[in-house]
Structure formats: C-alpha cells, structure tokens
N, C-alpha and C positions, 0 to 999 in steps of 0.2 A: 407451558413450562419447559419445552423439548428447542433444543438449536440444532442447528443442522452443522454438520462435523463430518467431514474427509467424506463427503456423500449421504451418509446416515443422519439418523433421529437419535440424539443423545440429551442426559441433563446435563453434561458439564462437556468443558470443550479441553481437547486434550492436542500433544503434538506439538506444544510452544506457544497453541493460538489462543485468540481470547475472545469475549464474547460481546459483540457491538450489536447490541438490540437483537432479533433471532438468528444469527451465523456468527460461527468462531471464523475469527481473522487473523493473518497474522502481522501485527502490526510493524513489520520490517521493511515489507515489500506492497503491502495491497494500497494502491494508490488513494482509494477513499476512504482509508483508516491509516491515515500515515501518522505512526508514534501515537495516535490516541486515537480515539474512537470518533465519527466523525469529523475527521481532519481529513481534508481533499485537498489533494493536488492540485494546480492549476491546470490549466492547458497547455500540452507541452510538458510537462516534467511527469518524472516517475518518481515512486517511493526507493529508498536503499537507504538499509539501513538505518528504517526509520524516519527518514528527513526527505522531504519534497528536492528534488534535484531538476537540473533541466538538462533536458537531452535531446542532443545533435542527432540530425539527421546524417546519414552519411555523405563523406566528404565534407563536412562540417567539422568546426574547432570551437570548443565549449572557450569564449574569451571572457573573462569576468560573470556577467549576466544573460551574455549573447552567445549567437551561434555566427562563427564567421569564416568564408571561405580562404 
C-alpha cells in the first residue's frame, strides 16, 4: 500500500506528483507518464509540459516533425 516519493516510503504522493502503479510521478516531465499514467514517449522525444515533444540534437532545427540541419 506504500509508493515511493522524493526517495522515501509514503501512502500518498505529494509535491505535484501522482501515483502510476507504485511511484509518484510527475506527469509534466517523466517521459513514461507523459500527461497520464502509462503514456510513453516515443524514441526521440521528451515529456514538457505534459505532451511528448521531439527533441534535436544539437546544431539541429525542430522543422515541423523533423530535426534538420
């Protein structure tokens, strides 16, 4: 009945974060709880904000879908 929160053993998950099966997450940024619990990013993108984005490498330019020099 215990999640695991900011390191510790708690019953409830605090700090913003919520709780997807036994860890509080926070679903803004954690790429495999992006906006809901079990929601994964693909490869290549991160979470912000909530929503799966895709992100350039550097010296890269996010063009539409792509990443272009």
């Amino acid at each position: 009945g215990l999640v695991c929160s900011q390191g510790g053993c708690t019953t409830q998950c605090g700090g913003g974060t919520t709780q997807c099966g036994q860890a509080c997450v926070d679903l803004k940024v954690d790429p495999s709880n992006c906006g809901k619990c079990g929601n994964a990013c693909p490869g290549g993108q991160v979470c912000s904000s909530g929503q799966c984005a895709l992100t350039c490498a550097q010296g890269l330019t996010k063009c539409g879908s792509f990443c272009v020099d």
